[in-house]
C-alpha positions as CSV (number, residue, x, y, z in Angstrom):
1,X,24.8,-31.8,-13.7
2,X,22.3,-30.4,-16.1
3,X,20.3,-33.8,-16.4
4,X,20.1,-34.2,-12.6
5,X,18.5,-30.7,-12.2
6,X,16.0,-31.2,-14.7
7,X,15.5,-34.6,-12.6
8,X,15.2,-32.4,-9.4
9,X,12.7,-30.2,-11.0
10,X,10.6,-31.9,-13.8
11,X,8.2,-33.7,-11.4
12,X,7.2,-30.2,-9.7
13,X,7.2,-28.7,-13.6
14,X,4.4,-31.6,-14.4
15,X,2.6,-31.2,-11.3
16,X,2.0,-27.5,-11.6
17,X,0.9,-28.0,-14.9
18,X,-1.3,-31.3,-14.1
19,X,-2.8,-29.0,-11.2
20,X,-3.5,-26.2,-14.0
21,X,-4.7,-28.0,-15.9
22,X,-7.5,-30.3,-13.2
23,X,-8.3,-26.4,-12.0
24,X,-9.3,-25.6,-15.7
25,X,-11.5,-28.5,-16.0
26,X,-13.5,-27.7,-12.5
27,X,-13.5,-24.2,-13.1
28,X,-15.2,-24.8,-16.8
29,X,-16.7,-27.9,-16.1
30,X,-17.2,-28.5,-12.4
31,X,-16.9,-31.3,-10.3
32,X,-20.5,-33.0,-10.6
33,X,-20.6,-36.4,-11.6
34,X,-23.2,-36.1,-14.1
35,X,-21.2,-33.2,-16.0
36,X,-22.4,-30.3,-14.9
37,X,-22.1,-28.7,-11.1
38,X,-25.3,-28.8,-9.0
39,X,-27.2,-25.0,-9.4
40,X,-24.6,-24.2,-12.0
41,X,-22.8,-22.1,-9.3
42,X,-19.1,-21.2,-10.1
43,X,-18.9,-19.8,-6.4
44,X,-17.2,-22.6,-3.6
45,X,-18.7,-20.5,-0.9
46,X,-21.1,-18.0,0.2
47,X,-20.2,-16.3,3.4
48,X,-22.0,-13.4,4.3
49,X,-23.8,-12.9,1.1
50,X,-20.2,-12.4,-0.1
51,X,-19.4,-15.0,-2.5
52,X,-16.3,-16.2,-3.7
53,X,-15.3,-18.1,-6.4
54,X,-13.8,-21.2,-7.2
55,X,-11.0,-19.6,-9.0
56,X,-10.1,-17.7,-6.4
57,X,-10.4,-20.7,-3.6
58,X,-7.6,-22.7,-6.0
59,X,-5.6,-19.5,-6.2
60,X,-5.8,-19.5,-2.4
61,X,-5.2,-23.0,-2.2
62,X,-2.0,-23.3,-3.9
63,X,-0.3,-20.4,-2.3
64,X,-1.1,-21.5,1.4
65,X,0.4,-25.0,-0.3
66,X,3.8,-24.0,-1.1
67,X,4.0,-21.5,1.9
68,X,2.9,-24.0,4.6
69,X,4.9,-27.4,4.2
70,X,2.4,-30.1,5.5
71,X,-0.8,-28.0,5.7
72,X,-4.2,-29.6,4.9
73,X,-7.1,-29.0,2.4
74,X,-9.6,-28.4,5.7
75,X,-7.0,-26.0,7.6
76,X,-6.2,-23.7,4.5
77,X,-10.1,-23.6,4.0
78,X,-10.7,-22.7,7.3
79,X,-7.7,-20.1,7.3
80,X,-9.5,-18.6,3.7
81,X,-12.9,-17.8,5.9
82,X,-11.1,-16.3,8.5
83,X,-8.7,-14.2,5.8
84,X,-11.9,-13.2,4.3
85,X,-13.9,-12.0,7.5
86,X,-10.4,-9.8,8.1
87,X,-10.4,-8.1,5.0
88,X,-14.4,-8.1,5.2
89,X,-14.1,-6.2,8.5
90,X,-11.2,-4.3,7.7
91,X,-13.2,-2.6,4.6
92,X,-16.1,-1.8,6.6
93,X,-14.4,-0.1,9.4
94,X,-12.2,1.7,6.7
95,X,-9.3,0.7,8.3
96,X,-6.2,1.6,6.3
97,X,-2.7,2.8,7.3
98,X,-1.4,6.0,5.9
99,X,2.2,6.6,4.2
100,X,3.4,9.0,7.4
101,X,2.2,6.1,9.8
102,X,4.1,3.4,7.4
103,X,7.0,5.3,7.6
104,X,7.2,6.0,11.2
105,X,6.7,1.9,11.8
106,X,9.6,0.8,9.7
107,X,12.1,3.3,11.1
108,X,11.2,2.4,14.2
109,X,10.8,-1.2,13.6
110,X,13.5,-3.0,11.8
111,X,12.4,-6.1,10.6
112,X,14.0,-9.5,12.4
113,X,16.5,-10.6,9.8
114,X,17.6,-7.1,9.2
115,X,18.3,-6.6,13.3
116,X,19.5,-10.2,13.5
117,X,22.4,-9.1,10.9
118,X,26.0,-9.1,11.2
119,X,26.4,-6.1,8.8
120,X,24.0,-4.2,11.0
121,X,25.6,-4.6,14.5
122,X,28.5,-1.9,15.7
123,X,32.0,-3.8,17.3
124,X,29.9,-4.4,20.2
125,X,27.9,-6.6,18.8
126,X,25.1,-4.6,19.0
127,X,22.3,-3.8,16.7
128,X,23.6,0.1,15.1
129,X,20.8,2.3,14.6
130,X,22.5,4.7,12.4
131,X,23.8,2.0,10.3
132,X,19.5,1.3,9.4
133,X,18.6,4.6,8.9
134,X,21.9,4.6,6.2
135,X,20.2,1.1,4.9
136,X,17.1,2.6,4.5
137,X,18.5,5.8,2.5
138,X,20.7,3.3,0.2
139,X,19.1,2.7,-3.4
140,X,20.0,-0.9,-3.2
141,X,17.6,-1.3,-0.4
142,X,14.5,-0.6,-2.6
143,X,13.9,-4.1,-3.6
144,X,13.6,-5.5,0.5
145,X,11.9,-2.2,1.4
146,X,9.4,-2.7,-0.9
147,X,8.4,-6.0,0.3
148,X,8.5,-4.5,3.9
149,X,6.2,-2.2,3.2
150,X,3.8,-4.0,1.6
151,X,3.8,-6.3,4.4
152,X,2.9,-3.3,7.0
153,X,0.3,-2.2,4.5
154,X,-1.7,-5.6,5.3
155,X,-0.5,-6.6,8.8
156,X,-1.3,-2.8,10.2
157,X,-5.1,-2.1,9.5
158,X,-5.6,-6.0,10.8
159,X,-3.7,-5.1,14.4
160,X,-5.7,-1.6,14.1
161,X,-8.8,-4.3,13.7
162,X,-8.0,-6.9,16.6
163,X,-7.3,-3.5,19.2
164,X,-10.7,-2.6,18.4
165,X,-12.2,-6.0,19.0
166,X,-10.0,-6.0,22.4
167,X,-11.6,-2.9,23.9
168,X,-15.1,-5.1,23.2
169,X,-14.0,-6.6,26.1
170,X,-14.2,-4.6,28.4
171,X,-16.9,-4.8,30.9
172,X,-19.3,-2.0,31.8
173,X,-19.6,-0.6,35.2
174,X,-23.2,-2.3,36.1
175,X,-21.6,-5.3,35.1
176,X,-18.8,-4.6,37.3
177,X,-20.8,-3.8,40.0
178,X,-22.8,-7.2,39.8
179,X,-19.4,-9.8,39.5
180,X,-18.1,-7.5,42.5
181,X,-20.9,-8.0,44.2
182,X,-20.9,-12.2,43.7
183,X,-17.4,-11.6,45.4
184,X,-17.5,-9.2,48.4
185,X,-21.4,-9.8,49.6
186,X,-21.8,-12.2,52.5
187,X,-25.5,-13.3,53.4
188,X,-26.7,-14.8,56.2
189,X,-30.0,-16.7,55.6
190,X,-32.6,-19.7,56.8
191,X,-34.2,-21.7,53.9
192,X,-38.0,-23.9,54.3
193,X,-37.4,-26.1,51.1
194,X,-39.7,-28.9,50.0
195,X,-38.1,-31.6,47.3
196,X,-40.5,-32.7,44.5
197,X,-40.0,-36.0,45.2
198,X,-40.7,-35.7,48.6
199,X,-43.9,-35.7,48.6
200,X,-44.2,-38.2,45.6
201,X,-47.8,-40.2,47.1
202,X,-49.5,-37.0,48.2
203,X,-51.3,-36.5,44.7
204,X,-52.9,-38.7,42.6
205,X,-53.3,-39.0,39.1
206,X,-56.0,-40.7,37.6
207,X,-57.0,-42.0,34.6
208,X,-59.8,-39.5,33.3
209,X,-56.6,-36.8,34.5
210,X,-54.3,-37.9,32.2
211,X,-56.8,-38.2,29.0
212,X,-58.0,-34.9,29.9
213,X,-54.2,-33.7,29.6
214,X,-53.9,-35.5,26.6
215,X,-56.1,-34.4,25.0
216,X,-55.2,-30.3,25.9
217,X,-51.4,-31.4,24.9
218,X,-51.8,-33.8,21.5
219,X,-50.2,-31.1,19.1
220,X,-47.0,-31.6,21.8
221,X,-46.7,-34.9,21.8
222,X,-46.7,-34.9,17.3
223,X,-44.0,-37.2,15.7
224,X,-42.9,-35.5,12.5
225,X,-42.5,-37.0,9.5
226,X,-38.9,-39.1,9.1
227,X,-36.9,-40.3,6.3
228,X,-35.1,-43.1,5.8
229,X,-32.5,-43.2,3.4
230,X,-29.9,-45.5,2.0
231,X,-26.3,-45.2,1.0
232,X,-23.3,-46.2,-0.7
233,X,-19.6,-45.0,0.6
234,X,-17.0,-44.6,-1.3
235,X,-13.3,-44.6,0.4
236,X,-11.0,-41.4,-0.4
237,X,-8.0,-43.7,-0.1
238,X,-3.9,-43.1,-1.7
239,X,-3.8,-45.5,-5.0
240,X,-0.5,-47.1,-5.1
241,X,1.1,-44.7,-7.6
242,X,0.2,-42.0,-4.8
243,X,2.5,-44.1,-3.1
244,X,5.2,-44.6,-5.7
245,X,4.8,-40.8,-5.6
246,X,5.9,-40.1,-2.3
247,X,8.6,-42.5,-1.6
248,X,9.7,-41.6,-4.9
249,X,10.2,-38.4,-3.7
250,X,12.4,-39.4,-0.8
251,X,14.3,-41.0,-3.3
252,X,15.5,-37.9,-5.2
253,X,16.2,-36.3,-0.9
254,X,18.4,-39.9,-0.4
255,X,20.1,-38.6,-4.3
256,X,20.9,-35.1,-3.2
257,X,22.2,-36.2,0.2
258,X,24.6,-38.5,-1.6
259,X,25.8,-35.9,-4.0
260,X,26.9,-33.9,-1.2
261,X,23.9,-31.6,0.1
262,X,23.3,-31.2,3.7
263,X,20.3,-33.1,5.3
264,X,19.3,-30.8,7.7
265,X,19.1,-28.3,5.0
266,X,17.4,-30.1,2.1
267,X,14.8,-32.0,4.8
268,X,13.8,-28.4,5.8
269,X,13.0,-28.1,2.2
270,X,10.8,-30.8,1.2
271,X,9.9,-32.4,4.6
272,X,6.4,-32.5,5.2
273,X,6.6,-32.9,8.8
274,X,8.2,-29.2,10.3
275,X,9.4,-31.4,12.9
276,X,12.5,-32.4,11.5
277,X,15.1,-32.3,14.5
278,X,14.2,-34.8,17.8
279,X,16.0,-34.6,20.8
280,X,15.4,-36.8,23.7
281,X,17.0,-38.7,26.1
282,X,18.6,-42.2,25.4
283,X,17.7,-43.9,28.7
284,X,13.8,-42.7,28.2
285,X,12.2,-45.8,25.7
286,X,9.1,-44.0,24.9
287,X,11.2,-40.9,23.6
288,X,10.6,-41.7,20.3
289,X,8.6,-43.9,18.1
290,X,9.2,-47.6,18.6
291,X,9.8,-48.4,14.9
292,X,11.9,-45.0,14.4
293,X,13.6,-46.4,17.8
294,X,14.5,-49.8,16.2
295,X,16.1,-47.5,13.2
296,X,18.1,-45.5,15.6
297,X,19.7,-47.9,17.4
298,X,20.9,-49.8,14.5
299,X,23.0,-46.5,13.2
300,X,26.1,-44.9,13.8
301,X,26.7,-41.6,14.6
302,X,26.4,-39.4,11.4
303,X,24.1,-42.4,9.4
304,X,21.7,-42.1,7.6
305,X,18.5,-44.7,7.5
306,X,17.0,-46.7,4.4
307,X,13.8,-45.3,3.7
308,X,11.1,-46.4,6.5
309,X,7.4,-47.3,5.7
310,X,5.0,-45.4,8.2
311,X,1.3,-44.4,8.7
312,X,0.4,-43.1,6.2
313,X,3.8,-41.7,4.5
314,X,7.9,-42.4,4.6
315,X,10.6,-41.3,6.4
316,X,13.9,-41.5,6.8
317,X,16.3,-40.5,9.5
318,X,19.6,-39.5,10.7
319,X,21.7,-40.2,13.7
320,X,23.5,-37.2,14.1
321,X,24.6,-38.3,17.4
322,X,23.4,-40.3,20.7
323,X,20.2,-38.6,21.6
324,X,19.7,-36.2,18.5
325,X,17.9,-37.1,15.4
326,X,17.1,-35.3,12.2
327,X,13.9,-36.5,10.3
328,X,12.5,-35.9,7.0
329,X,9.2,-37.1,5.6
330,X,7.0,-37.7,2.5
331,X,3.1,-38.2,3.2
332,X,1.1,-40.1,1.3
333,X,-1.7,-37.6,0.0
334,X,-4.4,-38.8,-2.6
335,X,-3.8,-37.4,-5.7
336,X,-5.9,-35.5,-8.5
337,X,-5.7,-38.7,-10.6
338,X,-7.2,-40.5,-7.9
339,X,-9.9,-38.2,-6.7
340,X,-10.8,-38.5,-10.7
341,X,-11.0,-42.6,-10.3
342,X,-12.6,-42.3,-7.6
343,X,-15.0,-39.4,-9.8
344,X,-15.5,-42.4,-12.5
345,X,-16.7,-44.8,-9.9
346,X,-19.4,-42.8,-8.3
347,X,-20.8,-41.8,-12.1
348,X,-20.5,-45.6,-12.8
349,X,-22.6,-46.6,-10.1
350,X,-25.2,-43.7,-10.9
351,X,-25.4,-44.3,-14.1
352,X,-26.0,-47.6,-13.5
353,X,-28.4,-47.3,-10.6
354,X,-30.6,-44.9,-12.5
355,X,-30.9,-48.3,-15.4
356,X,-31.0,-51.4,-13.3
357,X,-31.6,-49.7,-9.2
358,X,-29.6,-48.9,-6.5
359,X,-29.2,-52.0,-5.1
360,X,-28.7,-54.4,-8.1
361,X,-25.5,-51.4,-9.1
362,X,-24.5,-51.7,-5.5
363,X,-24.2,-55.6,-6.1
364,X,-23.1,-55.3,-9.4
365,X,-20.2,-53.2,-8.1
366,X,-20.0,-55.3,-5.1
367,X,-20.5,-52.2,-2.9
368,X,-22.4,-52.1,0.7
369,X,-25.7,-50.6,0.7
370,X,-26.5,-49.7,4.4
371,X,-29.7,-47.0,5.9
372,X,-29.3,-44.0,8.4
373,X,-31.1,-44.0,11.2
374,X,-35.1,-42.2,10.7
375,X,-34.4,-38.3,10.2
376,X,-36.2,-35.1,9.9
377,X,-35.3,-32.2,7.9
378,X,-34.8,-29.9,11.0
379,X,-32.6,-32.6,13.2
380,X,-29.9,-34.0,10.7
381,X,-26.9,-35.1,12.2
382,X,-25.8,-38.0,9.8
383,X,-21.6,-37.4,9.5
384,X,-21.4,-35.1,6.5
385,X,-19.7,-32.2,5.4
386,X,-22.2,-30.4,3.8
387,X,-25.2,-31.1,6.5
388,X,-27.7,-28.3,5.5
389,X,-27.0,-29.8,1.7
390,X,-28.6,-33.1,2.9
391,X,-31.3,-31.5,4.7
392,X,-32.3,-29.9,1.7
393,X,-31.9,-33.1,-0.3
394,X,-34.5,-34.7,2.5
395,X,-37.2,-32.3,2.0
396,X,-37.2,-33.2,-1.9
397,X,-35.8,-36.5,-1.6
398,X,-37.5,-39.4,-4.1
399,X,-36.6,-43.0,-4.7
400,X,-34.7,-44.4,-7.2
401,X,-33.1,-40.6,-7.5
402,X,-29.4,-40.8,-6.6
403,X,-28.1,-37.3,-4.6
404,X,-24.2,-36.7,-3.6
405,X,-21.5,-36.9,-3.5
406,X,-21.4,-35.7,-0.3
407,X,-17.9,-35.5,1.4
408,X,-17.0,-36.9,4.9
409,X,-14.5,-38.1,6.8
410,X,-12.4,-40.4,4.3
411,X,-14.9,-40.7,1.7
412,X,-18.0,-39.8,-0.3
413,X,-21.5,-40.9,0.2
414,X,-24.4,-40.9,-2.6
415,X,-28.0,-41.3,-1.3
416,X,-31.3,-42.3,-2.7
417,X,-34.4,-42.8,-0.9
418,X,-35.5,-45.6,1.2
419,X,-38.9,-45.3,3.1
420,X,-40.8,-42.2,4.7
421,X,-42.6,-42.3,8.3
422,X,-45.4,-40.4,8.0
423,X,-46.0,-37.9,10.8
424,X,-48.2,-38.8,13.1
425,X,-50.2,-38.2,17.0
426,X,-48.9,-41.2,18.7
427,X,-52.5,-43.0,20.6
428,X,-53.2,-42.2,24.4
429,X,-52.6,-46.0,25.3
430,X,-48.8,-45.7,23.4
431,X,-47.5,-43.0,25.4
432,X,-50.0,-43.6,28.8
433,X,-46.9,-43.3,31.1
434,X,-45.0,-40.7,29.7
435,X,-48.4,-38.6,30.3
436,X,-49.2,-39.2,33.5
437,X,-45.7,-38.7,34.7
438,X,-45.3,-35.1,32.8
439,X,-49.0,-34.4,34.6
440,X,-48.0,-35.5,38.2
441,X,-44.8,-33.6,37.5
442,X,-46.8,-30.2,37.1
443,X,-49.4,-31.6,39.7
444,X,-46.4,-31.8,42.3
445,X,-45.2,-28.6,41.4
446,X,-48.9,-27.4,42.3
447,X,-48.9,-29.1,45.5
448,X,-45.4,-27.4,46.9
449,X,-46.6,-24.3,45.9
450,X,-49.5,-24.4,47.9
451,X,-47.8,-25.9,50.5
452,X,-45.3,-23.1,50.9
453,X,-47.6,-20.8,50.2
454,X,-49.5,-21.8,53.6
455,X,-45.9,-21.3,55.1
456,X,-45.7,-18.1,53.9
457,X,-48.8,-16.8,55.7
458,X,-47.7,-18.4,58.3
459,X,-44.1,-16.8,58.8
460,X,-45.6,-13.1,57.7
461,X,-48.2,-13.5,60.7
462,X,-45.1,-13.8,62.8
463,X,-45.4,-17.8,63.5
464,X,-41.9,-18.5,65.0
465,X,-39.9,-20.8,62.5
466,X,-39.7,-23.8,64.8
467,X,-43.3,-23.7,65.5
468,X,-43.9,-24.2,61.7
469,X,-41.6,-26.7,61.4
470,X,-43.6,-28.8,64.1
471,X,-46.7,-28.8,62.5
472,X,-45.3,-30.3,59.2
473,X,-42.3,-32.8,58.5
474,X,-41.8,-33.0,55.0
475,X,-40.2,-29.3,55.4
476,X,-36.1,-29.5,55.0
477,X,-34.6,-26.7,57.5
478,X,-31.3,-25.2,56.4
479,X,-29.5,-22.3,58.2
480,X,-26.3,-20.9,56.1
481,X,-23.9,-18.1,57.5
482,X,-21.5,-16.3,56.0
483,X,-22.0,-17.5,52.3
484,X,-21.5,-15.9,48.7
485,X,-24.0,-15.7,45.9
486,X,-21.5,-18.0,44.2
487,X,-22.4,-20.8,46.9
488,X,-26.1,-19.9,46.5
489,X,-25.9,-20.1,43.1
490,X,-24.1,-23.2,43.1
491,X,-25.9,-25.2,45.6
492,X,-29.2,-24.1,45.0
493,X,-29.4,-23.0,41.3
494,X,-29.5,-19.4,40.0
495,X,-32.9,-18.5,40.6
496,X,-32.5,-18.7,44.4
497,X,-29.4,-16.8,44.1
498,X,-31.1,-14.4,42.1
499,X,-34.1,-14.1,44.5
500,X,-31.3,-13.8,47.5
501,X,-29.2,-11.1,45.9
502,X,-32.4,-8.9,46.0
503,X,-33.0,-9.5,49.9
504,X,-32.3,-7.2,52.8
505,X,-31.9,-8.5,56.6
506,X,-34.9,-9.4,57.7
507,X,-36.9,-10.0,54.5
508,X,-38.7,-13.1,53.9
509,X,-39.0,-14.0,50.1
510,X,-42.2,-15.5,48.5
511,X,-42.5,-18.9,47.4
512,X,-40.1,-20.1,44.1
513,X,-40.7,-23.3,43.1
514,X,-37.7,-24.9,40.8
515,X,-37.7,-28.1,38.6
516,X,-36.4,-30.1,41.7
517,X,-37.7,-28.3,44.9
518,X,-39.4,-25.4,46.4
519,X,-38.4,-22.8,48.4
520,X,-39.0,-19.7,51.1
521,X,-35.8,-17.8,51.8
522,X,-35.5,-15.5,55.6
523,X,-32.4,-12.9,55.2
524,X,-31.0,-12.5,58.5
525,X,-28.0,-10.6,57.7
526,X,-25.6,-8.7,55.0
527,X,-22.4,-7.7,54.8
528,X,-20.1,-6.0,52.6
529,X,-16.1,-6.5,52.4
530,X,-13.6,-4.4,50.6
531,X,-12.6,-5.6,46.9
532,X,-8.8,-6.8,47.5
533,X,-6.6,-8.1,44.4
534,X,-7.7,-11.2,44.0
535,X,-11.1,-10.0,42.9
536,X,-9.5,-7.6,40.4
537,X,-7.7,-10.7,39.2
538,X,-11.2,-12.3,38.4
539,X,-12.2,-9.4,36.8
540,X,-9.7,-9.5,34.6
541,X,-10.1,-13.2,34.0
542,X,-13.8,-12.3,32.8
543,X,-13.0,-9.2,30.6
544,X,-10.6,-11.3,29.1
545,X,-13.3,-14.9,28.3
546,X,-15.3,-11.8,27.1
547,X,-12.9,-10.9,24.6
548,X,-11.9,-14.4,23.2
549,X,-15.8,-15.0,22.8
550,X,-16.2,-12.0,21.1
551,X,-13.6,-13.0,18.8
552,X,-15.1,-16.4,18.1
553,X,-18.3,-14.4,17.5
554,X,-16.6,-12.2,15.0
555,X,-15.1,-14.8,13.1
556,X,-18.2,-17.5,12.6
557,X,-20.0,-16.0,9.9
558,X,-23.8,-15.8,10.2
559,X,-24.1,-17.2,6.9
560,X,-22.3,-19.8,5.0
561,X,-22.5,-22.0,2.0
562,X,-20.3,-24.4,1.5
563,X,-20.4,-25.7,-1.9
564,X,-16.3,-28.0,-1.8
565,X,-19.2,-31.4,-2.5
566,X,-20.3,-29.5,-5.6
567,X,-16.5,-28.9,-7.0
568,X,-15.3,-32.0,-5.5
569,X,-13.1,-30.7,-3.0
């Protein structure tokens, strides 16, 4: 009994201890290839000017590891930023909770598994308050208490946080008054509109024209300098003792079932899929996955399966009976050891490139050299982690000198330079076309404008509509009744809506020329309805988007460094 518990246990003792002692060697060493971490930073990020250390990132790290079964290296870092802007805010709103408030909350609020048990509830089966308050007076109950409180200590000033952040939401009377007004104002109204390319023909642009333009417009039509770089990738792939590793460890679960233990119990222990039970239906074939399907089929009710090779990880399952499934899994993660190969690979091919090239390593090491596409230091969209990292490896970027690595989806690149495109003002002749369509575009405009203009003076001096629709044919005639702004705004764009929300009956607007058409708007009527529940309904609709952007707000820092590339992370 004593040997198979040290069996059960040993492998997490070495982990722990290999995972002390890797932390050790990046906190005191780093992670940098070359033996040293890039701007000798022992910070993994900087957010907000706040940093925080690498120290305390594993610290994080391996908590959020043994408390959430499955959870990955890019969720717990993502759930450290938020943590941090929490406790960031929380400190700068001096938000606390005091002892008489603390008190109050827990004998008011039991927690769950204290409500939940049978020791607590009277003959009816009912929760007994009397029999809490006598829990919470007992010196036994110090231990539970304890952790209680200190719970409530830093859930508290957080919900005292979000129910500050949710009256954010709330939208001010002019505001109000505005969506309301979208909602309840009906507008009768004529529109004279001319399409741009309606009257396509009626200008001419000449040659002499577009120099001219050209030549007012060459800063515009600069090409900054680009940078061409070339890369190597290297695959963040499980080695096959990664994989011993994890079916290994459903090997000790298939031991402990055999001994005696319960499967539902033990899988909820060292599964790393929380789904462990599946129901379904057994007439419905796509209920489960086909290769789990196979399995299932094959057992008897109350069976257990061999161990089953899937994506990326093993499983095995149980028939418990027709239509319900218990299922425990091992992933396959890439370990610390391998990371480190991987480590000795990339410092390999650096040190090699830096004696022989990067190409002739690449070949050397049988490795693909490939290019990006041209980039600029302000426009860099290449798939990397750390993007603002390689922007500032672009401004300073040299050949032969090898940068990265640089972390991205299932691997890590290194980069050297390849060629530069010097900036340049690309010759009248190159870009002849694209000129003379952006001048006939502002041209076009001109002409409309003018045009309606002439309309205008037209309709002020009392010319009957119809009579100035005769004398000119390109004009499109539209008469709406009984519309919202919301129609305006969506048939006709918001700055007609915008000019027609500011009209009275029997205004007629000035000229506004958009990107596609131009237009002159005659208000015949306005009315008012009275706001019914459905419009309350969109309000709160809005206060609420309101509040889930401000929340997004809150919680994307202004500033961040990233630094996982430098540590290897």
């Amino acid at each position: 009994m004593l040997m198979q518990k040290l069996r059960k246990y040993i492998k997490y003792v070495l982990l722990i201890a290999l995972i002390s002692f890797a932390a050790l060697i990046f906190f005191n060493w780093g992670a940098d290839i070359q033996g040293q971490r890039r701007d000798n930073t022992t910070d993994i990020a900087v957010i907000n000017g706040e940093e925080i250390s690498y120290r305390q990132y594993m610290s994080y790290k391996q908590e959020k590891l043994q408390s959430i079964r499955g959870i990955t290296d890019e969720e717990i870092w993502n759930l450290m930023i938020e943590e941090f802007i929490w406790q960031h805010l929380i400190i700068k709103e001096r938000l606390g909770v005091t002892d008489e408030e603390l008190w109050a909350i827990i004998r008011s609020n039991p927690p769950r598994e204290v409500m939940e048990a049978d020791f607590m509830k009277n003959e009816q089966g009912e929760f007994d308050y009397e029999k809490y308050l006598e829990l919470l007076r007992s010196p036994q109950s110090r231990s539970w208490l304890y952790e209680y409180e200190m719970s409530l200590r830093r859930q508290v000033p957080r919900e005292k946080l979000r129910s500050l952040l949710t009256t954010f939401g709330w939208v001010a009377p002019f505001e109000d008054s505005l969506y309301v007004a979208r909602q309840t104002t009906f507008f009768d109204f004529r529109i004279l509109s001319i399409p741009i390319f309606a009257v396509r023909g009626r200008v001419l642009v000449s040659e002499a024209d577009a120099r001219a333009y050209y030549e007012e417009h060459r800063e515009e039509y600069k090409n900054p300098e680009q940078k061409i770089l070339k890369y190597v990738f290297f695959v963040r792939e499980a080695s096959p003792d990664d994989s011993l590793e994890a079916r290994e460890r459903l090997e000790d679960f298939t031991n402990r079932i055999e001994d005696g233990e319960d499967f539902l119990v033990v899988a909820q222990e060292v599964s790393d899929d929380t789904a462990i039970v599946h129901e379904f239906e057994p007439g419905n074939p796509v209920a489960f996955k086909p290769y789990l399907m196979n399995v299932y089929t094959t057992l008897k009710d109350g069976e257990m399966s061999d161990i089953i090779q899937a994506s990326h990880g093993y499983e095995i399952i149980k028939r418990v009976h027709k239509g319900l499934v218990y299922k425990v899994r091992a992933d396959i993660r890439v370990s610390s050891t391998t990371k480190a190969d991987i480590n000795d690979r990339m410092e390999a091919f650096m040190q090699a490139a830096g004696e022989i090239g990067f190409d002739s390593a690449a070949m050397d090491l049988d490795i693909a050299v490939r290019q990006t596409y041209p980039m600029t230091t302000d426009n860099v969209t290449f798939p990397v982690r750390d993007r603002e990292g390689l922007a500032e490896y672009l401004k300073r970027a040299k050949k032969d000198k090898v940068e990265g690595p640089f972390s991205s989806i299932g691997g890590y690149y290194l980069f050297t330079l390849d060629s530069v495109i010097p900036s340049s003002i690309p010759v009248f002749e190159a870009i002849q076309p694209r000129i003379e369509a952006e001048l006939e575009r502002d041209m076009l405009a001109e002409f409309v404008e003018k045009k309606l203009t002439t309309l205008y003076d037209q309709l002020v001096s009392t010319m009957p509509v119809q009579e100035v629709l005769a004398h000119d044919s390109m004009v499109v005639y539209q008469d709406q009744d009984n519309v919202q702004l919301t129609w305006v705004q969506n048939a006709l764009g918001s700055e007609v809506a915008g000019r027609v929300a500011r009209m009275e009956p029997g205004e007629i607007s000035a000229p506004l020329v958009t990107e596609w058409a131009g237009y002159i708007v005659m208000c015949n009527g306005k009315r008012t309805i009275p706001i019914d529940s459905s419009m309350v309904f969109a309000l709160q609709m809005k206060r609420q988007s309101r509040i889930e952007q401000i929340m997004r707000d809150v919680f994307t820092p202004d500033e961040m460094k990233d630094n996982r590339d430098i540590f290897f992370e």
